[in-house]
C-alpha positions as a printed Julia matrix, in Angstrom:
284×3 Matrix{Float64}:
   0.0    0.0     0.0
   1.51   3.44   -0.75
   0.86   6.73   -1.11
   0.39   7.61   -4.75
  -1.94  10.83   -5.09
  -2.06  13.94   -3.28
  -4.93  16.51   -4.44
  -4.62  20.09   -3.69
  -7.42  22.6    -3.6
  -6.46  26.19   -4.22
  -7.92  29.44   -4.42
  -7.09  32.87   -4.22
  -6.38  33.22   -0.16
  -3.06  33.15    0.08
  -2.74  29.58    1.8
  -1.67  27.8    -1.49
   2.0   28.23   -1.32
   2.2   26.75    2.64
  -0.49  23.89    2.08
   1.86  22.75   -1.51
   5.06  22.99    0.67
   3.64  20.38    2.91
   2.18  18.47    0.1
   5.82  18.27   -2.05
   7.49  16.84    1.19
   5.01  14.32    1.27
   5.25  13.77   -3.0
   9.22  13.22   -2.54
   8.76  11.1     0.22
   6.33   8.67   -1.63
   7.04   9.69   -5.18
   3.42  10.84   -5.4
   2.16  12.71   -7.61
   0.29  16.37   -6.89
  -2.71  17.61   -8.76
  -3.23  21.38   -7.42
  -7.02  21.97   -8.19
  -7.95  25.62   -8.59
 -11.71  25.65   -7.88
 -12.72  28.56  -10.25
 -16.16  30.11   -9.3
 -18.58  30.34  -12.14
 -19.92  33.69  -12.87
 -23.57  32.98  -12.96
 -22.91  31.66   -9.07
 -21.62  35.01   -8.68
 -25.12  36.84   -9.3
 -27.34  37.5    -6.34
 -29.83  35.0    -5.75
 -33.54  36.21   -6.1
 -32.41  39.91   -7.58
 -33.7   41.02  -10.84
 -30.94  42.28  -13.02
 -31.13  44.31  -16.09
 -29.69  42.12  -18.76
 -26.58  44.8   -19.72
 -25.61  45.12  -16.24
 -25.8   41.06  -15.72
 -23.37  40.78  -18.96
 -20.98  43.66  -17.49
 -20.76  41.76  -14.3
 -20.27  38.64  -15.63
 -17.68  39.72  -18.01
 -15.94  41.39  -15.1
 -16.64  38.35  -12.72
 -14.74  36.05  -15.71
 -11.77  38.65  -16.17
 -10.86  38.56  -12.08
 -10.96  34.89  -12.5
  -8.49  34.79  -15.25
  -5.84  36.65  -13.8
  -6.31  34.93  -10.36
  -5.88  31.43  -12.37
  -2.77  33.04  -14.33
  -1.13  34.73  -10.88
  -1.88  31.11   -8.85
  -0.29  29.42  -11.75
   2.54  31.57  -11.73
   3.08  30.83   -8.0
   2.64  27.05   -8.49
   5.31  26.71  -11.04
   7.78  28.71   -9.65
   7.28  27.06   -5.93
   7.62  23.05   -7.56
  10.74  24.37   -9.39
  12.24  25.38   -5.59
  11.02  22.18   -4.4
  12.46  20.76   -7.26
   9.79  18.21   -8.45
   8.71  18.13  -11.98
   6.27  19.54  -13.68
   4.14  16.91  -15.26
   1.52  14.3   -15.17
   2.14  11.14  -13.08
   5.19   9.27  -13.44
   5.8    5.79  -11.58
   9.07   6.14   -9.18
   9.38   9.76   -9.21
   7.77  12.76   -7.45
   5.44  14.72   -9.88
   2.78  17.66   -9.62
   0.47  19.41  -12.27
  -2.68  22.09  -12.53
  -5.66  21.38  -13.01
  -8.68  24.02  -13.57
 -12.29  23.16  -12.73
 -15.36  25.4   -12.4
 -18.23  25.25  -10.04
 -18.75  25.46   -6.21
 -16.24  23.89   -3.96
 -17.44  21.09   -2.18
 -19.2   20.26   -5.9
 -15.45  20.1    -7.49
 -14.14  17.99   -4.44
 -16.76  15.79   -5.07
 -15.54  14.87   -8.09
 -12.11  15.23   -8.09
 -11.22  14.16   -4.53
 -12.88  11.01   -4.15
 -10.0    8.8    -5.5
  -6.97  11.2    -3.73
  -5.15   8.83   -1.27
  -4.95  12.1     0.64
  -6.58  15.83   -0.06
  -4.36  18.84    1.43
  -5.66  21.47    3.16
  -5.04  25.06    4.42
  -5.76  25.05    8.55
  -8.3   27.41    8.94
  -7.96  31.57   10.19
 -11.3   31.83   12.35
 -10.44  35.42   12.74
 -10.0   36.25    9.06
 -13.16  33.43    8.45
 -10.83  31.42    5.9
 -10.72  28.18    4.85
 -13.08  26.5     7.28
 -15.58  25.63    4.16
 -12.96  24.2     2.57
 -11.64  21.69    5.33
 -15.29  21.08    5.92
 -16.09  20.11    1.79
 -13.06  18.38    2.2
 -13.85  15.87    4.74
 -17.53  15.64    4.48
 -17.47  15.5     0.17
 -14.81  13.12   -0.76
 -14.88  10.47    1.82
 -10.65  10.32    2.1
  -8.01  11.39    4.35
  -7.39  15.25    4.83
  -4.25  16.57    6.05
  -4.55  20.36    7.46
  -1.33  22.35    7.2
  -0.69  24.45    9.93
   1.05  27.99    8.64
   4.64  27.83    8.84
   7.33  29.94    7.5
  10.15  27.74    6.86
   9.46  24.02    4.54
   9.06  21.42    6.71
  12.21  19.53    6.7
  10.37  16.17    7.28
   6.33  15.01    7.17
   5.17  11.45    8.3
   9.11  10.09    9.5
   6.84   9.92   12.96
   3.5    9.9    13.24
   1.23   9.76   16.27
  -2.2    8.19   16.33
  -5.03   9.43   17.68
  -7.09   6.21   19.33
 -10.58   5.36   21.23
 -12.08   2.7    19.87
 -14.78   4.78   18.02
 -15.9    4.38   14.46
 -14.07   7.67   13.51
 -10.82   6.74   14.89
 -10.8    3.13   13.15
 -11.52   4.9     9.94
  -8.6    7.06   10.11
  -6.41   4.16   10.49
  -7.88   2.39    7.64
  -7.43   5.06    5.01
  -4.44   6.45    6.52
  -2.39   3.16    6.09
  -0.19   4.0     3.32
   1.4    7.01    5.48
   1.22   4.69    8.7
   2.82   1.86    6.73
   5.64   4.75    5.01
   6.72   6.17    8.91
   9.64   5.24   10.33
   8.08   5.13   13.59
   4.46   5.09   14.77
   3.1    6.62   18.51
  -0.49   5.55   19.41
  -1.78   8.06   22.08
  -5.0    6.95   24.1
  -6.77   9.01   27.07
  -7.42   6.16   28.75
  -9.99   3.34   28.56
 -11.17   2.59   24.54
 -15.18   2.51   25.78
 -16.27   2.89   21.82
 -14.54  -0.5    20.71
 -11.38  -2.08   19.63
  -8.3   -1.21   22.49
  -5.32   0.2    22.01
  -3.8   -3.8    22.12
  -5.78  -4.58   19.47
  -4.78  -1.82   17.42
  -1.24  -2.73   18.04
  -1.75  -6.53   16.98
  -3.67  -4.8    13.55
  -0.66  -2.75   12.46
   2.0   -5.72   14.02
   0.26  -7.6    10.77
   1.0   -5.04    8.5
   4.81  -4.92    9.52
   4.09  -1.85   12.01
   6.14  -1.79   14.95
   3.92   0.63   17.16
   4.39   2.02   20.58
   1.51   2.84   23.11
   1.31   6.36   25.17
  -1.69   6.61   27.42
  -2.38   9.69   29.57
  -4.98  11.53   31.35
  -6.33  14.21   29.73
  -6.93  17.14   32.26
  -9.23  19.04   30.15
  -9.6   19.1    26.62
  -8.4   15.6    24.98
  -8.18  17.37   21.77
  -5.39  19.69   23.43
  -3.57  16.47   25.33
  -3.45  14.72   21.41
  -1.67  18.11   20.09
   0.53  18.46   23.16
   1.19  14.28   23.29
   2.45  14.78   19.92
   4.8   17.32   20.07
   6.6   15.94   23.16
   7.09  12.29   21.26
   8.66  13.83   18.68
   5.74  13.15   15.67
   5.78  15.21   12.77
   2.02  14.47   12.08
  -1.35  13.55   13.91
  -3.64  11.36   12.33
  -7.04  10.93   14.16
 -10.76  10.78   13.55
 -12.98  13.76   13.32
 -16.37  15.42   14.52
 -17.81  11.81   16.2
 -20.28  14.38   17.28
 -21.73  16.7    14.48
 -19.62  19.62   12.48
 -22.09  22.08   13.66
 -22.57  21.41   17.0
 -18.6   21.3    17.63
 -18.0   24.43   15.99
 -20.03  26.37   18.31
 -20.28  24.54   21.86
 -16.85  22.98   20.93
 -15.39  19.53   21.23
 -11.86  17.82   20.46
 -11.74  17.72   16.89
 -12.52  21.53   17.01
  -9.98  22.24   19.29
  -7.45  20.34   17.26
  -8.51  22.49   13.91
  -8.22  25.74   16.22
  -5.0   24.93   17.87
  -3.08  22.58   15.59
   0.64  23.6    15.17
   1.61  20.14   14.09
   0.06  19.09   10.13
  -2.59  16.41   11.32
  -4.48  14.02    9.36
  -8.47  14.27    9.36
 -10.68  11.46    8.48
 -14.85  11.26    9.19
């Protein structure tokens, strides 16, 4: 099992450049391959609903609508090729035994494009979200509701990451969530040089942290167990837990309780998206 495609969804925010830098250690590491998505907005989904427009003023606006989205798509374009260049990976489509990324344009909402296009990613990078400037939180949440895979969310950083997945911590209780992560998250669990599961305590959802251990022991995964007691938020313990082992990455399941009701009353996975300093792996 390995880790052959990474998607990328882009638009103009300003979070593209980080979220490829974590993807192209990942490519080089694997020798996947990196499709950066621009999601181009249509300009008819750019009219306001319900509001009668006078059919010259609908054209003007829609010709301006598609002009801003051209030089967007030409500026993010420019930025792509010149950051894979200092990454040094290739500018292509897929090639077998060697690290690879391209552009791809599609038009239409969001969550409609990852729908289609992120379905068969082994893994769909993400921007963490800025709750104070209200970015990217739609697009973590089309991400892992939409596609159905693995979603890594890349904390901002101003330096490359000089590694991503040599150690990666697990995030485990049993619950349906958690064993999903695991399952579609094998390939980077399988690629790590060393694996951390971290429990808060007794696995009252299902499967223990033994078990776990005898799962991956099949697979040729050597993994140790951490358990702790979270004081407080479990979501902060996991982030915390996997700084001081040393991981590089989190992988863990997300919103067992609903998107909605996490975002406002709160709840772990929220607290990791809020907090995260370390890239972590998202599966629901």
């Amino acid at each position: 099992m390995a880790l052959r495609t990474i998607t990328l969804p882009v638009r103009g925010d300003g979070k593209g450049n980080n979220v490829l830098a974590h993807a192209s250690v990942l490519a080089k590491r694997y020798n996947a391959h990196i499709t950066v998505l621009h999601c181009r907005a249509r300009p008819n989904d750019m009219m306001p609903f319900g509001v009668p427009i006078p059919r010259m003023m609908r054209d003007q606006l829609i010709e301006s609508a598609t002009k801003l989205a051209d030089e967007e798509e030409q500026a993010l374009h420019s930025e792509f090729s010149s950051l894979i260049e200092t990454m040094q990976i290739g500018e292509s489509t897929p090639v077998n035994g060697r690290a690879s990324a391209s552009w791809q344009e599609a038009a239409g909402r969001q969550i409609d494009v990852l729908k289609h296009h992120g379905r068969l990613a082994d893994l769909i990078c993400v921007a963490k979200p800025d709750r104070d400037r209200n970015l990217g939180a739609n697009t973590l949440k089309a991400a892992l509701f939409a596609s159905g895979r693995p979603v890594l969310m890349c904390p901002p950083r101003e330096e490359i990451p000089e590694t991503l997945g040599q150690h990666v911590s697990i995030g485990w209780n049993g619950s349906i969530e958690s064993a999903r992560a695991v399952a579609l998250s094998m390939p980077l669990i399988e690629g790590a040089d060393k694996v951390t599961i971290l429990s808060a305590g007794e696995e009252v959802h299902g499967a223990t942290c033994e078990d776990l251990i005898a799962y991956l022991a099949l697979a040729g995964v050597d993994a140790a167990l951490e358990r702790f007691d979270a004081k407080g938020s479990i979501g902060r313990a996991l982030l915390e837990r996997t700084v001081s082992a040393g991981a590089d990455m989190l992988i863990m399941g997300a919103y067992g309780d609903s998107h909605e009701r996490e975002t406002v009353f709160g709840g772990n996975t929220q607290t990791v998206v809020d907090q995260a300093m370390v890239p972590v792996v998202l599966v629901h």
